[in-house]
DSSP file (Angstrom, degrees, kcal/mol; ACC not computed):
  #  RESIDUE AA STRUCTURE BP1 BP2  ACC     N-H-->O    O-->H-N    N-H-->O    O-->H-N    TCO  KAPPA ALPHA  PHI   PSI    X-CA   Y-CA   Z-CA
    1    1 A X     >        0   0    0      0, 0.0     4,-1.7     0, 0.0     5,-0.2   0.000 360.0 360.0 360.0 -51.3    4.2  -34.7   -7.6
    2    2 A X  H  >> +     0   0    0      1,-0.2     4,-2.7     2,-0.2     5,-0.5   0.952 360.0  48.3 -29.7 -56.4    1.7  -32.6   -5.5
    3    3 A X  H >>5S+     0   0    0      1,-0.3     4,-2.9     2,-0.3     3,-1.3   0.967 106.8  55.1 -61.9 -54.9    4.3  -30.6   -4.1
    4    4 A X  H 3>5S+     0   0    0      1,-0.3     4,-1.2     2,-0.2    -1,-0.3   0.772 115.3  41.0 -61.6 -20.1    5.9  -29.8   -7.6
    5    5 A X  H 3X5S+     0   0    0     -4,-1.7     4,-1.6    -3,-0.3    -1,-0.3   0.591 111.8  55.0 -83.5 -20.8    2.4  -28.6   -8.8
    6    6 A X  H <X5S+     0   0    0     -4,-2.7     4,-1.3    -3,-1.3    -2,-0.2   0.682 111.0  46.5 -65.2 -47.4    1.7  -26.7   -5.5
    7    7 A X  H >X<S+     0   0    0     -4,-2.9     4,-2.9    -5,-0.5     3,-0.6   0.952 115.4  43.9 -67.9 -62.1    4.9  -24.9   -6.1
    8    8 A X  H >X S+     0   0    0     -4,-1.2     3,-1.2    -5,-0.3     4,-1.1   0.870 104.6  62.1 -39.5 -65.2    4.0  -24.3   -9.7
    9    9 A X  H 3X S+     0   0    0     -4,-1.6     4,-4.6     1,-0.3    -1,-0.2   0.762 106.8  56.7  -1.0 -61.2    0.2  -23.2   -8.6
   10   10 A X  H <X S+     0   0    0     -4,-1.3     4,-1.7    -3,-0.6    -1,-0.3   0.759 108.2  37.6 -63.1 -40.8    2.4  -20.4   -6.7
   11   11 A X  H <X S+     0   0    0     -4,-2.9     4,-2.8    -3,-1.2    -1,-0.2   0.875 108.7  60.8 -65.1 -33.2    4.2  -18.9   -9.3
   12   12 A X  H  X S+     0   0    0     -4,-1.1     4,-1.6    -5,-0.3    -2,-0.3   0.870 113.6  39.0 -80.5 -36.9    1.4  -19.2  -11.4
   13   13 A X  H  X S+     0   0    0     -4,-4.6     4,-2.6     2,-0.2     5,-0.2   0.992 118.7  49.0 -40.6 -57.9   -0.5  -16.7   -8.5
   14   14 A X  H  X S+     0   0    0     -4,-1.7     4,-2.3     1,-0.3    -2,-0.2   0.927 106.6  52.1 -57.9 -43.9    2.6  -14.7   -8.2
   15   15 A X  H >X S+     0   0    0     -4,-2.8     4,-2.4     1,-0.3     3,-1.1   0.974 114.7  49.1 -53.6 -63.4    2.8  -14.4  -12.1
   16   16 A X  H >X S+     0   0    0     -4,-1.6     3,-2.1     1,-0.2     4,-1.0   0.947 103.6  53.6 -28.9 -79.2   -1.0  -13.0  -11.8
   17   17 A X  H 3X S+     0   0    0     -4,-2.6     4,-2.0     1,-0.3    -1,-0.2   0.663 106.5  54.2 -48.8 -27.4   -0.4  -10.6   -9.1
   18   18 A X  H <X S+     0   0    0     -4,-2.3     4,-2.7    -3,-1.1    -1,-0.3   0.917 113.3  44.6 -62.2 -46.2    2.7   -8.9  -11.5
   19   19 A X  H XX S+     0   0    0     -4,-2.4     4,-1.6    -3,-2.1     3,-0.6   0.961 118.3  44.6 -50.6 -71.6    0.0   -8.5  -14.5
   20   20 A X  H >X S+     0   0    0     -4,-1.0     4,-2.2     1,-0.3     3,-0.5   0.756 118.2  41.2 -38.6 -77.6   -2.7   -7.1  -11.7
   21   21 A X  H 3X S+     0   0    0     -4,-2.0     4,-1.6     1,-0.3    25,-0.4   0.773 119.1  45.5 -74.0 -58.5   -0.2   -4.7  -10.0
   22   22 A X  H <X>S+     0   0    0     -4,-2.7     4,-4.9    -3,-0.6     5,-0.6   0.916 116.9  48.1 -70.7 -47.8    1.5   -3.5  -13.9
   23   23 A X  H XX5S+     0   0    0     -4,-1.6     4,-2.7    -3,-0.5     3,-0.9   0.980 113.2  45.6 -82.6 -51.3   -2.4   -3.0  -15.5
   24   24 A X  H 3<5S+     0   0    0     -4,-2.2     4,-0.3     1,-0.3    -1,-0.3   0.881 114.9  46.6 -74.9 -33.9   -3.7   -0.9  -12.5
   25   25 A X  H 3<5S+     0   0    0     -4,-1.6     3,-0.3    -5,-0.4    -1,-0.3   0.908 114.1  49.4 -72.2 -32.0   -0.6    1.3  -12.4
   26   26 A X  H X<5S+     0   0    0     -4,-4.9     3,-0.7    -3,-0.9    -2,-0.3   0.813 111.5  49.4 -80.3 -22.7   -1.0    1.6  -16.3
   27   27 A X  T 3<<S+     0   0    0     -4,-2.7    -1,-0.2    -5,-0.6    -2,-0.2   0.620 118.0  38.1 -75.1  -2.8   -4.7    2.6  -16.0
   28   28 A X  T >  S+     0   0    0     -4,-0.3     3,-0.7    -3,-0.3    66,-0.3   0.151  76.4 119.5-131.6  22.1   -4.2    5.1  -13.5
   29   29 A X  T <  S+     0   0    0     -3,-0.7     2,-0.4     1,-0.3    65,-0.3   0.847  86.8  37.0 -58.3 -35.5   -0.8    6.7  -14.6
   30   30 A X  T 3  S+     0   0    0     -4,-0.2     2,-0.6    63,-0.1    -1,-0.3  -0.849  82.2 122.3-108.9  87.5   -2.2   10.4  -15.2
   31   31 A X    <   +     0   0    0     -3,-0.7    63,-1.4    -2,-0.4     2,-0.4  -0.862  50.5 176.0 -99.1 124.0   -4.6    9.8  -12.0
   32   32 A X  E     +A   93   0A   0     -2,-0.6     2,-0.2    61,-0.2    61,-0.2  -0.890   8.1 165.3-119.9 160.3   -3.0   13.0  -10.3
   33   33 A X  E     -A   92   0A   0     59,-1.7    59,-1.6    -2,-0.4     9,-0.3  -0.993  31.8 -47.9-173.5-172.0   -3.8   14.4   -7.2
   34   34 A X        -     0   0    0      6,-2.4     3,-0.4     3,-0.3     6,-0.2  -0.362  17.7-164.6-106.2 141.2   -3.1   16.7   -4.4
   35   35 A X  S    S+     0   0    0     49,-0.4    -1,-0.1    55,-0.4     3,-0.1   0.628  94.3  40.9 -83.8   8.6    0.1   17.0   -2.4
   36   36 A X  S    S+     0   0    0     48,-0.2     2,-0.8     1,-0.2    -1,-0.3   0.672  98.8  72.6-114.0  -9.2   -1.6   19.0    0.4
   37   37 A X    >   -     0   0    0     -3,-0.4     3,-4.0     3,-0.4    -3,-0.3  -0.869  57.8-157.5-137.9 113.6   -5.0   17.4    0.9
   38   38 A X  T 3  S+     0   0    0     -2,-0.8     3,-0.3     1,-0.2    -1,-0.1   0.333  89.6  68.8 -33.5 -12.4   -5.0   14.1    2.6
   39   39 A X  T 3  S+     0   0    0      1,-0.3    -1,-0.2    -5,-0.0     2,-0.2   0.597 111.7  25.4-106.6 -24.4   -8.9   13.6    0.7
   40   40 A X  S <  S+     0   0    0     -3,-4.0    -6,-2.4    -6,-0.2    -3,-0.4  -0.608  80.9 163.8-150.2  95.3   -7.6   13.3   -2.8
   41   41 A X        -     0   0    0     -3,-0.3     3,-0.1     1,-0.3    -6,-0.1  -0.687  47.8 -83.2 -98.3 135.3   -4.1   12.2   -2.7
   42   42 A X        -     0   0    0     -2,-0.4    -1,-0.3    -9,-0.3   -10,-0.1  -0.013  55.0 -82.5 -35.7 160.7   -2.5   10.8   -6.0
   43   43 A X        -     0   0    0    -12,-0.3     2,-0.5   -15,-0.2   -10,-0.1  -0.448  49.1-130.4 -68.2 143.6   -3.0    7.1   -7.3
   44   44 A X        -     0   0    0     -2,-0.1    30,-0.1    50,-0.1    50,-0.1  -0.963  19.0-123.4-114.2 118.5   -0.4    5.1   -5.3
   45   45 A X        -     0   0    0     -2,-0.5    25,-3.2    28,-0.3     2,-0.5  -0.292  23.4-138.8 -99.7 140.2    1.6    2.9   -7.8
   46   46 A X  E     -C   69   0B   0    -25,-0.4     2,-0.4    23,-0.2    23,-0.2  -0.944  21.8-179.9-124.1 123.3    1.3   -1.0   -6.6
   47   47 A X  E     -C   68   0B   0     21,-1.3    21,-0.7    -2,-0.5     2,-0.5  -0.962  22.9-131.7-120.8 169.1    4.6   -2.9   -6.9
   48   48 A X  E     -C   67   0B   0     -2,-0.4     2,-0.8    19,-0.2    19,-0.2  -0.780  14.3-153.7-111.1 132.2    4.4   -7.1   -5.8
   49   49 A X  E     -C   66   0B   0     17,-2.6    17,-1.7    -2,-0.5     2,-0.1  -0.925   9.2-159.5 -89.2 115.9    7.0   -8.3   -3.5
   50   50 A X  E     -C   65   0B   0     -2,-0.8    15,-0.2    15,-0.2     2,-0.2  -0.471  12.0-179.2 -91.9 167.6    7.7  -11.8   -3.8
   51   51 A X  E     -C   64   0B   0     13,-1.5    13,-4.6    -2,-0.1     2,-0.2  -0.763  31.0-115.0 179.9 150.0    9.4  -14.1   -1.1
   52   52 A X  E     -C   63   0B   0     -2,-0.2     2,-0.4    11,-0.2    11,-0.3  -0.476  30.0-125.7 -91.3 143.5   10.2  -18.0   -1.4
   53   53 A X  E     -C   62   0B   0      9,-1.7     8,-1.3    -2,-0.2     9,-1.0  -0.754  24.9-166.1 -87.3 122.6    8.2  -20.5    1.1
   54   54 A X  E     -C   60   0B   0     -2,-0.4     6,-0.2     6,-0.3     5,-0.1  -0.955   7.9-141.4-124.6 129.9   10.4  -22.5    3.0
   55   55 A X    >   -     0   0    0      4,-1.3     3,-2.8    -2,-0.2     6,-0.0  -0.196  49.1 -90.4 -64.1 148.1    9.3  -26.2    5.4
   56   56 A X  T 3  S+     0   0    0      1,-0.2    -1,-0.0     2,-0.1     0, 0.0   0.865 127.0  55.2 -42.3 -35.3   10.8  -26.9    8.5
   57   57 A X  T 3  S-     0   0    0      1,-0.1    -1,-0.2     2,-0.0     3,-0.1   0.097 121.8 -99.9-108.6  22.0   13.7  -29.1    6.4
   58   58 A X  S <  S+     0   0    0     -3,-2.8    -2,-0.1     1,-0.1    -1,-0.1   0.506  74.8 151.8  91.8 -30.2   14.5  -26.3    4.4
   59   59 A X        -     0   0    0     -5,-0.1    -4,-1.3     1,-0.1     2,-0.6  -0.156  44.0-113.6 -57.4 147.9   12.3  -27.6    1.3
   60   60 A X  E     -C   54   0B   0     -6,-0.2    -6,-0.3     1,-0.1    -1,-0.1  -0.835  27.9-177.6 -96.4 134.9   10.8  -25.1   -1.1
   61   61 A X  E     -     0   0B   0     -8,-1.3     2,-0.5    -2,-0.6   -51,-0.2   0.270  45.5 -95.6-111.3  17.2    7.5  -24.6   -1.4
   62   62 A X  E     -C   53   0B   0     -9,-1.0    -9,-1.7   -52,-0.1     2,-0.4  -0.907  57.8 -56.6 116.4-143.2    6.9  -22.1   -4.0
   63   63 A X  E     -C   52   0B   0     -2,-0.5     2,-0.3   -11,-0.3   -49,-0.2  -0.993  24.2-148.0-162.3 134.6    6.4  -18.1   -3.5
   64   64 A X  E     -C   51   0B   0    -13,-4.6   -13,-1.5    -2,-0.4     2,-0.4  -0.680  23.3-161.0 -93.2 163.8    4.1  -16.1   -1.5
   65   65 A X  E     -C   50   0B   0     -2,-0.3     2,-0.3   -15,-0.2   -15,-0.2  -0.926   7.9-173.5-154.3 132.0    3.5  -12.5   -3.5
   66   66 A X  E     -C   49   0B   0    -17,-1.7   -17,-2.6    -2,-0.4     2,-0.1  -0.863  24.3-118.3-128.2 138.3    2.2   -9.4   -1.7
   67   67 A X  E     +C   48   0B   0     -2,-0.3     2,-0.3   -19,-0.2   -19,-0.2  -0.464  38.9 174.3 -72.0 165.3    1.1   -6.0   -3.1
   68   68 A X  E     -C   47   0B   0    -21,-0.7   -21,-1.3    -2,-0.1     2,-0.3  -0.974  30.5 -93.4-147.7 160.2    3.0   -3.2   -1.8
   69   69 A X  E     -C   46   0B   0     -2,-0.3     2,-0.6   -23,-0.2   -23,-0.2  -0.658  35.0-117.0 -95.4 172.2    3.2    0.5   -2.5
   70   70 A X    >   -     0   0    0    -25,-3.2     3,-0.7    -2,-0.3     2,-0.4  -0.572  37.1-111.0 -78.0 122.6    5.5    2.0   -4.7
   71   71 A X  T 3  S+     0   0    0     -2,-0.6    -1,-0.0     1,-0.4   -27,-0.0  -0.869 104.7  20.3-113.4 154.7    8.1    4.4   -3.1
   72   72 A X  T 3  S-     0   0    0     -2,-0.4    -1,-0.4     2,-0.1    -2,-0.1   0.323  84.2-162.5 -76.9 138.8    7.9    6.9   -3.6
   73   73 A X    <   +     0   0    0     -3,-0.7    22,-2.1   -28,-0.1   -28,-0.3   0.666  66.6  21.2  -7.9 -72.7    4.5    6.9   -4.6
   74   74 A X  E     -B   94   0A   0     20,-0.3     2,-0.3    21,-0.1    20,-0.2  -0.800  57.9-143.4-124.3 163.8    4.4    9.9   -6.4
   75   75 A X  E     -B   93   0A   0     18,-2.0    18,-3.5    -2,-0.2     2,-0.2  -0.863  33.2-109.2-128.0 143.1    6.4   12.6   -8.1
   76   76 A X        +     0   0    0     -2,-0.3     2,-0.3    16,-0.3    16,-0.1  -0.543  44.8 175.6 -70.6 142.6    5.7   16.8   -8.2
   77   77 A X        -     0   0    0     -2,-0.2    14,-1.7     2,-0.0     2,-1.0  -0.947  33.3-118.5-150.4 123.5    4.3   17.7  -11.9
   78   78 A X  B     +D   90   0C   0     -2,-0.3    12,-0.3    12,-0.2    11,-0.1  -0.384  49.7 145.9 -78.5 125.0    3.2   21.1  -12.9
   79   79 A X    >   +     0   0    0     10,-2.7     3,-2.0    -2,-1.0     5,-0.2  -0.357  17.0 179.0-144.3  75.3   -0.6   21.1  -14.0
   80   80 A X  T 3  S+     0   0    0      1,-0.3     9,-0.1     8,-0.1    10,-0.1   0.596  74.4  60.4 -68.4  -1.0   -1.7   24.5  -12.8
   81   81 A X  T 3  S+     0   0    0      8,-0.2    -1,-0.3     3,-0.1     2,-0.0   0.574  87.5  91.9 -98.7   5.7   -5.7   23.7  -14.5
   82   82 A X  S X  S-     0   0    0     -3,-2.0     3,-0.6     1,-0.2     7,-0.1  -0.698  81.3-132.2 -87.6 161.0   -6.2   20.7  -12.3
   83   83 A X  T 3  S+     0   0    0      1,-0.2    -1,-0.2    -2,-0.0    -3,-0.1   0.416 100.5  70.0 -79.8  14.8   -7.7   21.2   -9.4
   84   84 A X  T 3  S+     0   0    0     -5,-0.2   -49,-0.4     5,-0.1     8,-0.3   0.173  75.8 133.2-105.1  12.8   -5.5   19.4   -7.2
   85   85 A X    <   -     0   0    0     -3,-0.6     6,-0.2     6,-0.1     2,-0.1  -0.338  50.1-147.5 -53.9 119.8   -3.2   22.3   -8.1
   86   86 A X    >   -     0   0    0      4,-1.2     3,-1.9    -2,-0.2    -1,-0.1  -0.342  46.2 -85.5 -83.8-177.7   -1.4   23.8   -5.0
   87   87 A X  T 3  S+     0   0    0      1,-0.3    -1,-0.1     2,-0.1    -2,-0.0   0.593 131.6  57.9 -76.7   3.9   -0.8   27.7   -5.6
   88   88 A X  T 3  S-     0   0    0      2,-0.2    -1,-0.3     0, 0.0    -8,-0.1   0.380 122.0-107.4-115.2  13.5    2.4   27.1   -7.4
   89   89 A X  S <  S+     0   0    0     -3,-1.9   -10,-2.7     1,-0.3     2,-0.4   0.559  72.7 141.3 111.4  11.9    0.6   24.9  -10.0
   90   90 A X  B     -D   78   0C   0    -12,-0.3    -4,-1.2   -10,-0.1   -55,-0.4  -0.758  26.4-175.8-101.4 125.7    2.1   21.4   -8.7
   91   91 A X        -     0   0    0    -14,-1.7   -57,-0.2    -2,-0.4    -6,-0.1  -0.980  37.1-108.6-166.1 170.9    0.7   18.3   -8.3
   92   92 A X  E     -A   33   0A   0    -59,-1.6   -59,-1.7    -2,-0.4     2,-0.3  -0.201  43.0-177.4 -58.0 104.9    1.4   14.5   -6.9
   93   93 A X  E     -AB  32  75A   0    -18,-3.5   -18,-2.0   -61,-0.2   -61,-0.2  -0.869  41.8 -98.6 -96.8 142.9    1.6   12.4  -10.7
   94   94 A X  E     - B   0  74A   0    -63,-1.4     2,-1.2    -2,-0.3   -20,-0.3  -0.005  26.8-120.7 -71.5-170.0    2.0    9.0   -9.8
   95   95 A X        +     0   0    0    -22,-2.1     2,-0.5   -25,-0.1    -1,-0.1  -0.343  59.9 143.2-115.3  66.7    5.6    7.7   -9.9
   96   96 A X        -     0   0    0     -2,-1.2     2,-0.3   -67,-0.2   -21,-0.0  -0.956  40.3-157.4-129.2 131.8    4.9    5.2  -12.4
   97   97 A X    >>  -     0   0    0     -2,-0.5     4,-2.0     1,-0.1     3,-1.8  -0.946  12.7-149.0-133.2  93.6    7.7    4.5  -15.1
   98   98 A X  T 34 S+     0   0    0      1,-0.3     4,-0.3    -2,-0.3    -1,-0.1   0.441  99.3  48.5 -67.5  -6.8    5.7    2.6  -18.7
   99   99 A X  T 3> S+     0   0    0      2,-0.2     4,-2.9     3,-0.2    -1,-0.3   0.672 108.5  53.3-116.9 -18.0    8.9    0.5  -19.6
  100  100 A X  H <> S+     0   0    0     -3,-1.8     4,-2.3     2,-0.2    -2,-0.3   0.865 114.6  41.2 -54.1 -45.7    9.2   -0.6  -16.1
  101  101 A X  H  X S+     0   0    0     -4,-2.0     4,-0.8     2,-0.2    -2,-0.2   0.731 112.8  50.1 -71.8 -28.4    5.7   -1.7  -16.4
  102  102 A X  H >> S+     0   0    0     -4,-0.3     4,-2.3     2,-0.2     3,-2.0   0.931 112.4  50.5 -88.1 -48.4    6.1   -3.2  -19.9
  103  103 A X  H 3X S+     0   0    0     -4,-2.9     4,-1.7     1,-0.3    -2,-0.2   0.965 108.7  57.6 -48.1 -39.3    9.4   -5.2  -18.4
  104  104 A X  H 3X S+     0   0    0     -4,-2.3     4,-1.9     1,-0.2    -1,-0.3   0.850 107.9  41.4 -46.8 -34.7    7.0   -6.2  -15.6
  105  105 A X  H <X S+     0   0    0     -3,-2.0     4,-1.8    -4,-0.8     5,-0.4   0.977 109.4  55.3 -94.1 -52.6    4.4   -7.9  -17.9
  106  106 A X  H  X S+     0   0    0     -4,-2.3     4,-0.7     2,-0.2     5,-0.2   0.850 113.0  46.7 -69.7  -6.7    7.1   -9.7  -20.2
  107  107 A X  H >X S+     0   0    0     -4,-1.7     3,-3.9     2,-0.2     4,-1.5   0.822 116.5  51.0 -72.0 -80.3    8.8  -11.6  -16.3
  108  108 A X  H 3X S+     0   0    0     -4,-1.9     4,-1.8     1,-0.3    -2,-0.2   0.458 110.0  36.9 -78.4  -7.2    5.5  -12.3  -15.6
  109  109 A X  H 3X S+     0   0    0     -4,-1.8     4,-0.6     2,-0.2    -1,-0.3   0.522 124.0  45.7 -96.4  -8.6    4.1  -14.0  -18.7
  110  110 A X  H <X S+     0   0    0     -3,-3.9     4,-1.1    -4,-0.7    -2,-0.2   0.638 113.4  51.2 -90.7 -11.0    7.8  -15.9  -19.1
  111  111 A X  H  X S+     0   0    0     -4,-1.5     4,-2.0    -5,-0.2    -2,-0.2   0.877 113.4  48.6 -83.0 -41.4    7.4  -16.5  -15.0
  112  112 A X  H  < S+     0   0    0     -4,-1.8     4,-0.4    -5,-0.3    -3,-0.1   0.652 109.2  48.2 -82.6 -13.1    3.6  -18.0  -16.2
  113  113 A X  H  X S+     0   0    0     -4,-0.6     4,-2.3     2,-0.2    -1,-0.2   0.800 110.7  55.5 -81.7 -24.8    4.9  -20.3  -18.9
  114  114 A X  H  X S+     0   0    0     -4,-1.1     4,-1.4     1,-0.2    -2,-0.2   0.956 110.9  40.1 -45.9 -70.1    7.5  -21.5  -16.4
  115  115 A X  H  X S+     0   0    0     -4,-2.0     4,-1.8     2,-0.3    -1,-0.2   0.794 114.6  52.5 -75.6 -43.0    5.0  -22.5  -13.8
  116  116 A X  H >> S+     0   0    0     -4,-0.4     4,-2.5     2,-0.2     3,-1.3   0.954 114.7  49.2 -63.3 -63.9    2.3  -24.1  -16.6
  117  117 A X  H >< S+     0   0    0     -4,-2.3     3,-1.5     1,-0.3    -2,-0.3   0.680 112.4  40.7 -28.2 -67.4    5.3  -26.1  -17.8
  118  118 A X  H >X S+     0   0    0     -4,-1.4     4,-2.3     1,-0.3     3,-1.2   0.754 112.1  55.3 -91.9 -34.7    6.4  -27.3  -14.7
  119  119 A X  H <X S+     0   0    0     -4,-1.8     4,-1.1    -3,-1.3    -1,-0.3   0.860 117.3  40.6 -72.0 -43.0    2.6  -28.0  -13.5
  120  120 A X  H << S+     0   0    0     -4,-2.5    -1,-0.3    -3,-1.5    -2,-0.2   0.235 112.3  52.9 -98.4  28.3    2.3  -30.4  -17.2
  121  121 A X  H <> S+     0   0    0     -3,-1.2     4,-0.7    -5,-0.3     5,-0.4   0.709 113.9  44.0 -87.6 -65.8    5.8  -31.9  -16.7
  122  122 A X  H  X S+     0   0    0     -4,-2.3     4,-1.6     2,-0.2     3,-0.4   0.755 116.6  44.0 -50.5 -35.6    4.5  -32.9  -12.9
  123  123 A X  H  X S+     0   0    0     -4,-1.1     4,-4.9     1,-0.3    -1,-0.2   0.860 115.9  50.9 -90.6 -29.4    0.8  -34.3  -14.1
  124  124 A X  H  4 S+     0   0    0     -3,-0.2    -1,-0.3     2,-0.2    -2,-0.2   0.390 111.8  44.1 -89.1   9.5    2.6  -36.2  -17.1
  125  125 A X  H  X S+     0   0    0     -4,-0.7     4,-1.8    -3,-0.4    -2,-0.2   0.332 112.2  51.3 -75.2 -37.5    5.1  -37.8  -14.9
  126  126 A X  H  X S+     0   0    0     -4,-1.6     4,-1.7    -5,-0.4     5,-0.4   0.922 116.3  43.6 -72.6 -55.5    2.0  -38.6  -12.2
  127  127 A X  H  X S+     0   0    0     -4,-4.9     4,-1.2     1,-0.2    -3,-0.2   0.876 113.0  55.5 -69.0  -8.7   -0.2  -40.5  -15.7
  128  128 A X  H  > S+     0   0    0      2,-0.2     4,-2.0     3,-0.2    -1,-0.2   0.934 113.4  38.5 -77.0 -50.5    3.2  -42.0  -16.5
  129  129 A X  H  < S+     0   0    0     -4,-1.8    -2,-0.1     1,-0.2    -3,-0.1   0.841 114.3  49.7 -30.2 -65.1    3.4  -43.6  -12.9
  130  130 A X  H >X S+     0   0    0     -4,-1.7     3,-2.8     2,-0.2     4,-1.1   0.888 105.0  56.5 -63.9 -44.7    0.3  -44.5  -12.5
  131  131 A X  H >X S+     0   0    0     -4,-1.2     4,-2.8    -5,-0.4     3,-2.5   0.904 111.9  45.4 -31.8 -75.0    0.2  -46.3  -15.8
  132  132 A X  H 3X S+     0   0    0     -4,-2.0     4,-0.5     1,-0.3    -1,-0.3   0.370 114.2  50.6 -35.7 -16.5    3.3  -48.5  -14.7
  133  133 A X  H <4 S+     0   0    0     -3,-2.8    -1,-0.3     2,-0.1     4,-0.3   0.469 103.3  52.3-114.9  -7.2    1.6  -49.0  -11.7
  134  134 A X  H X< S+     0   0    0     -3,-2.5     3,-1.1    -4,-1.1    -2,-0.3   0.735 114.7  52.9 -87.3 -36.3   -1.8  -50.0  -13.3
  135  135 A X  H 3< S+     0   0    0     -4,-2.8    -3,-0.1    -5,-0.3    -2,-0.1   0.844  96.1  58.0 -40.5 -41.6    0.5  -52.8  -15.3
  136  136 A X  T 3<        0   0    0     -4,-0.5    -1,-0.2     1,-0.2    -2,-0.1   0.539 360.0 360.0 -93.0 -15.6    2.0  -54.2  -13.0
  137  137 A X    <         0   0    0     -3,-1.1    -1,-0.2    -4,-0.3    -2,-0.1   0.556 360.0 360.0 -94.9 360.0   -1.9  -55.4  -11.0
């Protein structure tokens, strides 16, 4: 039962880390900035990589999830009044796509009902156990 709640525990991070990754990229979406000076470079768009945890015998143990950046990062956009404006009126907008981000949230909140389910399947199969195993002393 641990292990099936341990696994669950792990989506239920992973599930997080999609929310975290989608809200910071939609809060910063018009963060622009400049494609010549290394000091104020555009907002860098965060997408999560997941990848499944495997035991020595092959068992699964749920899913690690890592930020990453998005490539590429950023896109050329004319805004000749910002000041991160090169002389042709271009600059970095991040490369961040709002129905990509809205698909992101609705995986991860069906990815986080998954993992609660599976986390009260596992703890009401452990009080069922135990129950049957307090009858029986």
């Amino acid at each position: 039962m641990i292990s099936a709640i341990q696994t669950a525990l792990s989506g239920l991070m992973a599930a997080s880390k999609r929310v975290e990754a989608s809200a910071s990229n939609i809060a910063n979406l018009q963060t622009v900035g400049s494609l010549e000076d290394a000091n104020n470079p555009p907002y860098t768009p965060l997408t999560v990589q997941q990848q499944s945890l495997k035991g020595s015998d092959g068992q699964g143990f749920g899913v690690k999830a890592e930020f990453a950046p998005k490539n590429p990062a950023f896109v050329p956009a004319y805004e000749p009044d910002s000041p991160f404006a090169n002389g042709d009126g271009i600059v970095g907008a991040p490369n961040v796509d709002l129905a990509e981000e809205a698909a992101n949230l609705i995986i991860a909140k069906a990815s986080y009902k998954a993992s609660a389910a599976v986390m009260k399947t596992a703890s009401e199969m452990e009080d069922a156990l135990l129950r049957s195993f307090d009858k029986r002393i």
